[in-house]
C-alpha positions in Angstrom: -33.4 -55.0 26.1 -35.3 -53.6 29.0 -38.7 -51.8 30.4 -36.4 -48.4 29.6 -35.8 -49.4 26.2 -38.8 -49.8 25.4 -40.5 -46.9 27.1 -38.1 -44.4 24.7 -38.9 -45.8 21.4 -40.0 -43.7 19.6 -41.6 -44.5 15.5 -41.7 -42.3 12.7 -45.4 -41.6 11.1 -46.6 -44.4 9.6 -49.6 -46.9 9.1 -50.2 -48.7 12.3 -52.5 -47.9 14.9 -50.4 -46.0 16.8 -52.6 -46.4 20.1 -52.6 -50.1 19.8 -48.5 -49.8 19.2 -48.1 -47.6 22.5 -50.6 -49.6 24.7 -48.3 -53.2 23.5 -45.1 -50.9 24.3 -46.3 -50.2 27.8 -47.2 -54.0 28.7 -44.1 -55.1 27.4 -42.2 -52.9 29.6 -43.4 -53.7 32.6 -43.1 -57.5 31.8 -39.7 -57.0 31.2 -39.4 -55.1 34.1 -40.9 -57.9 36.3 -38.4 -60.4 34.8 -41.5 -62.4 32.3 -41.6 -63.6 29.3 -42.9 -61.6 26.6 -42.7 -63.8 23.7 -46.1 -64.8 23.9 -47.5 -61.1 24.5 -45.5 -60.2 21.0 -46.5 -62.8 19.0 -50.5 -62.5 19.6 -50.1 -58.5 18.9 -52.0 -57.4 16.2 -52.4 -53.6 14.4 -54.8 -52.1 12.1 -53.1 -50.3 8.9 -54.7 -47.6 7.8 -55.4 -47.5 3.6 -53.3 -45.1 3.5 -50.8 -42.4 5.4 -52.2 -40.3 7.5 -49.7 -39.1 10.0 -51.7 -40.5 13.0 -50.4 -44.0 12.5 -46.5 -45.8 13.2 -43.9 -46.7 10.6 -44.6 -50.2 9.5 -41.1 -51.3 8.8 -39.9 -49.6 11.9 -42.2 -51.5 14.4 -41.8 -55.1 12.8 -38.0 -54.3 13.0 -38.3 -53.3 16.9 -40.9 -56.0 18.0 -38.7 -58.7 16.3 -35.6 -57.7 18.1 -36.9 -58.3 21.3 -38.2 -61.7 20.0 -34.6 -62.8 18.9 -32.6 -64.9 21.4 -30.8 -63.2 24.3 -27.8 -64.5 22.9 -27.8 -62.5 19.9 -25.3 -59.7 20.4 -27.4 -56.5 20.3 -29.7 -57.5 22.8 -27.1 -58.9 25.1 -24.9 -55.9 24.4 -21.7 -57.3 24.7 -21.2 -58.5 20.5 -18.1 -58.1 18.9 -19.9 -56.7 16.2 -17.6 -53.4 14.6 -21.1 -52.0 13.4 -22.9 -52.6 16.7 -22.8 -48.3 17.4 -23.9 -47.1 14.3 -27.7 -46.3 15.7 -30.8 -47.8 14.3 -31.5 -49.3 10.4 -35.5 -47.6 10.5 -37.6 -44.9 11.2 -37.1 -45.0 14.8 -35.1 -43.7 17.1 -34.7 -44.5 21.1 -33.8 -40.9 22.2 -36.7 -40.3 24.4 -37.0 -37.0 22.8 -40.8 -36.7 22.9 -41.4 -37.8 26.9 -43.4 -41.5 27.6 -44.5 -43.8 25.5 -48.2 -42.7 25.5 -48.5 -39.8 22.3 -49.8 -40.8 18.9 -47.6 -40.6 16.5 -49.5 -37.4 15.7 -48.5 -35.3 18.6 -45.0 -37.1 19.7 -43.3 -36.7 16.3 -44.4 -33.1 15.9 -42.0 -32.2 18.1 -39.5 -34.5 17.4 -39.5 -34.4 13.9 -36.6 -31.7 13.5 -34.6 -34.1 16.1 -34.8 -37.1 14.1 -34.0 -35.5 10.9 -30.9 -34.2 12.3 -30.1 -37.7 13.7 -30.6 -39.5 10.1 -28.2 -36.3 8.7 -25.6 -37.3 11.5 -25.3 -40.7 10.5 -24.9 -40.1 7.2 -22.1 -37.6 7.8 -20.1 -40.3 10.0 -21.4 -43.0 7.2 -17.4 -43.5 6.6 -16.3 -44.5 10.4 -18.2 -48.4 10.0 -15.2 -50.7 8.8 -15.3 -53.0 6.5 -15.1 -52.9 2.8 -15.7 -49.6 0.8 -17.1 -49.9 -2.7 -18.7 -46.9 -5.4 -21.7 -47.7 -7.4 -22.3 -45.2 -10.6 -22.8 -45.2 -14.0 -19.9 -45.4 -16.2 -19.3 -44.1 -20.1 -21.2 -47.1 -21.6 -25.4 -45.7 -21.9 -27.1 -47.7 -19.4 -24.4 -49.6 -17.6 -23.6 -49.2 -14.0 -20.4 -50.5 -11.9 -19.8 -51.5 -8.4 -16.1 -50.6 -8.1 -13.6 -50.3 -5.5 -11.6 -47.0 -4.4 -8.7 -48.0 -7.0 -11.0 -47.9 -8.9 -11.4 -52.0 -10.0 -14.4 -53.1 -10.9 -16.3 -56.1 -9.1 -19.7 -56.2 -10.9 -21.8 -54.3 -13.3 -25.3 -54.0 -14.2 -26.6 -53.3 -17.8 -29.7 -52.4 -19.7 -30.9 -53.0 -23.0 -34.1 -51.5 -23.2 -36.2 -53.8 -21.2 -33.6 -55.9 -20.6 -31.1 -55.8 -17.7 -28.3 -58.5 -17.4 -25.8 -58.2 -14.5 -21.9 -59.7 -14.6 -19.3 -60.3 -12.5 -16.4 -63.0 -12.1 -16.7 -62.9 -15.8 -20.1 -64.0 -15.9 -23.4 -62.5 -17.1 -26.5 -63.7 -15.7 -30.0 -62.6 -16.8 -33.5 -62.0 -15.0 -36.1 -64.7 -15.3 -39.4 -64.1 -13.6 -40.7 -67.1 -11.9 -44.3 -67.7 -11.6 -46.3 -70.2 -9.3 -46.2 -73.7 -11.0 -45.5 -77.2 -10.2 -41.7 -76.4 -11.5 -41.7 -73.8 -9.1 -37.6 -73.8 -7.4 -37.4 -75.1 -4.0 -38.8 -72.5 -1.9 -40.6 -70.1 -3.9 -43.6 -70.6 -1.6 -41.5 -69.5 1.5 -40.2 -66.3 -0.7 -43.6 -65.4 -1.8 -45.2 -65.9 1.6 -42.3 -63.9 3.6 -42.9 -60.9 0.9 -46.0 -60.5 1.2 -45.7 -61.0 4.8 -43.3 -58.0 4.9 -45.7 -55.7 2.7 -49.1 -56.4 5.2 -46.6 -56.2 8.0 -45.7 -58.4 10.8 -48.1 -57.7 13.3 -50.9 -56.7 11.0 -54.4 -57.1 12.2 -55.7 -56.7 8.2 -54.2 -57.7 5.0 -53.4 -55.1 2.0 -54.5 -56.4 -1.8 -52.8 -55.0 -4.7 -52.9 -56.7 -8.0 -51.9 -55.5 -10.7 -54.1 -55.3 -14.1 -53.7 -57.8 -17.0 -52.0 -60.0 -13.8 -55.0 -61.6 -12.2 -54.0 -63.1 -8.5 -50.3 -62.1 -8.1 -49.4 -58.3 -7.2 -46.2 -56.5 -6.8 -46.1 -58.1 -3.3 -45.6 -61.5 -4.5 -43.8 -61.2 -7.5 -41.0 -63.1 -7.5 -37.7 -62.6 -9.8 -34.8 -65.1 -10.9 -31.2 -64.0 -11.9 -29.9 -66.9 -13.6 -26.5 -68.1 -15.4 -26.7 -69.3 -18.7 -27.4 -72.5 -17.8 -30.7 -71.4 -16.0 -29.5 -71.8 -12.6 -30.8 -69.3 -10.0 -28.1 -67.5 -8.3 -30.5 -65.5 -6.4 -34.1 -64.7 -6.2 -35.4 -60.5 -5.9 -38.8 -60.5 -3.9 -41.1 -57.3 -3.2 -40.2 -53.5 -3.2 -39.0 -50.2 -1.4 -41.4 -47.7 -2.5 -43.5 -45.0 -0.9 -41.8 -44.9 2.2 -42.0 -48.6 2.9 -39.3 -51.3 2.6 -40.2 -55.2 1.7 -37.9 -55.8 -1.0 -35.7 -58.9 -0.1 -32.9 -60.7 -1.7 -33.2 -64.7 -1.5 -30.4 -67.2 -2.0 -30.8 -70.3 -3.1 -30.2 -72.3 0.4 -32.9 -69.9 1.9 -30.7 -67.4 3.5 -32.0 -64.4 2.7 -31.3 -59.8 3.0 -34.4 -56.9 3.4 -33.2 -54.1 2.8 -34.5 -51.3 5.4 -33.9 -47.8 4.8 -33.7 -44.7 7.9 -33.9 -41.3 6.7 -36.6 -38.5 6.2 -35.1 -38.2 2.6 -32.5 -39.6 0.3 -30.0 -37.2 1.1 -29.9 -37.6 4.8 -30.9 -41.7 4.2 -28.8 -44.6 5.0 -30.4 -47.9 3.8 -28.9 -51.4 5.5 -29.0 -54.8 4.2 -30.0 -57.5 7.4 -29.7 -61.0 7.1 -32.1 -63.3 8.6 -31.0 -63.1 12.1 -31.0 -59.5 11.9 -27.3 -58.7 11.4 -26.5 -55.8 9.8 -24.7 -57.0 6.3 -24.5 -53.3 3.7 -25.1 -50.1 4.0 -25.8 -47.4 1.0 -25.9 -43.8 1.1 -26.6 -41.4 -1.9 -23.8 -39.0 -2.2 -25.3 -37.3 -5.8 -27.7 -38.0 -7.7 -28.2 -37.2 -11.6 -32.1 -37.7 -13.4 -29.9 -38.9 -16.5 -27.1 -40.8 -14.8 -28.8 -42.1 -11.8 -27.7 -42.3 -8.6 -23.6 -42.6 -7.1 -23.6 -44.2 -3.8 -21.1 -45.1 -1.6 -21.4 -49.1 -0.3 -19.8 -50.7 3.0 -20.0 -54.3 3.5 -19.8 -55.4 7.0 -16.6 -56.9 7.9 -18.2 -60.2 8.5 -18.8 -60.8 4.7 -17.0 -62.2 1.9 -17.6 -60.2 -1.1 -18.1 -63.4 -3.1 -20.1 -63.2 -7.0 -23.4 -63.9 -4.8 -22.9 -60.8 -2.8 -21.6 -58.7 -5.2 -25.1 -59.4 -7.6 -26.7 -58.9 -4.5 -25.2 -55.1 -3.9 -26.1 -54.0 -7.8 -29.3 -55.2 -7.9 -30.5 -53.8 -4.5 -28.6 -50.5 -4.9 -31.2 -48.1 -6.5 -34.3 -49.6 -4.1 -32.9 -46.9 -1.8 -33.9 -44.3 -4.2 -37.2 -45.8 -4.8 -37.6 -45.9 -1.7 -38.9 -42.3 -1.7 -41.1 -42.3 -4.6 -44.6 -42.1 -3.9 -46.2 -41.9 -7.8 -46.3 -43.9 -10.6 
């Protein structure tokens, strides 16, 4: 990463100051320029969010996702730019792009994305043309004849996990297991943890660098909103085999998948829409793990998707739980009511 870099980002409307953003952009460049350090200078940032959008402001998700890249260690392979990584040239996993379509880094988000709106909309319908050129494994998501039950299944056409609902109820199987949701609620028997998960999702909801917190509680559940609810999926025995954190909705993206040893997925989404959107599963590290796009989509039958997991990953029972429980938070991802 470099002053250049930096200088061409450019964020898609959004809820951050976007004059505070710009005037951090600019002093990182020319600290990276001069050869500094600009940990510090990251770390200490801090940006209003608005109450709610109003096209004057940056993408949240987009400028966490930028201002923690530069914070990772050199040695990480995108910012060193000589990774092995198959998926390294598949652009950007949010609303951002580093074309440098809309001049310096000095416009609100206002002015510079009304010119380069078109431009990025074309980019996000690009990438989800050439979704099938990233190797790895290839999997279909979809309902199947059974009411309510979904399958993540291979091109032959095998079937790896499902996901089924019974009225309120949704269990998900695979390796010839079912496991059910339990939700998990602050208590001295609280799993190793929870205070971590709870903390990081509602971490990712105020955003990163946020100068003020958001509150949203929900009625009849006095002190814990959506933000830091926290869900189990457990075996029979009650064992957690994961733990579901947050949500994608109204254009923002802090739902998180949690395994047990703490390693854990967000799941970020790029697009103006969910026919031109791609949304990627990163680990914490910030490697690129799944990738989802919407090839039709049905009000009755919900959503078919086509799913790559990055070459890197074993698609163990863990993963594959991981992939139908995550894979209509894409979707949702553009709702804005209700």
């Amino acid at each position: 990463m470099n002053g250049d870099h930096v200088r061409t980002v450019r964020f898609y409307s959004g809820e951050y100051d976007a004059w505070k953003v710009d005037d951090l952009l600019r002093r990182v460049a020319a600290e990276l320029d001069a050869g500094r350090p600009v940990g510090s200078l990251i770390n200490n940032a801090q940006f209003r969010r608005a109450g709610h959008l109003t096209g004057k402001g940056y993408d949240v998700d987009a400028v966490d996702w930028f201002l923690d890249q530069i914070l990772l260690p050199p040695s990480h392979s995108k910012l060193a730019g000589n990774g092995e990584d198959p998926w390294r040239d598949l652009g950007e996993v949010t609303r951002l792009t580093l074309s440098g379509v809309s001049g310096t880094a000095k416009h609100s988000a206002g002015r510079a994305w009304l010119a380069s709106k078109e431009h990025f909309s074309k980019e996000c319908e690009k990438a989800w043309r050439h979704f099938e050129v990233a190797p790895g494994t290839h999997l279909l998501w979809g309902q199947v004849n059974t009411a309510g039950s979904r399958e993540l299944r291979t091109p032959e056409e095998q079937t790896i996990a499902s996901l089924r609902r019974y009225g309120p109820f949704r269990t998900a199987s695979t390796g010839g297991r079912t496991f059910t949701f339990k939700r998990i609620r602050p208590a001295k028997s609280s799993p190793p943890g929870f205070a971590e998960i709870v903390a990081r999702s509602g971490r990712d909801y105020d955003g990163h660098f946020a100068e003020n917190s958001h509150s949203w509680i929900v009625r009849n559940d006095p002190g814990i909103g959506p933000k830091h609810r926290v869900r189990g999926l457990v075996d029979k025995t009650g064992t957690p085999i994961l733990y579901t954190s947050g949500r994608n909705f109204a254009f923002r993206a802090w739902a998180s998948i949690t395994f047990p040893d703490q390693r854990w997925l967000r799941f970020l989404v790029r697009g103006t829409e969910d026919r031109n959107a791609i949304m990627t599963a990163v680990d914490q590290a910030g490697n690129r793990a799944i990738r989802y796009r919407i090839i039709s989509s049905r009000y009755f039958t919900g959503d078919t998707m086509e799913i790559t997991v990055h070459p890197d990953w074993k698609l163990i029972d863990e993963l594959a739980l991981a992939i139908v429980i995550s894979a209509h938070w894409l979707h949702e991802y553009f709702w804005t009511g209700g």
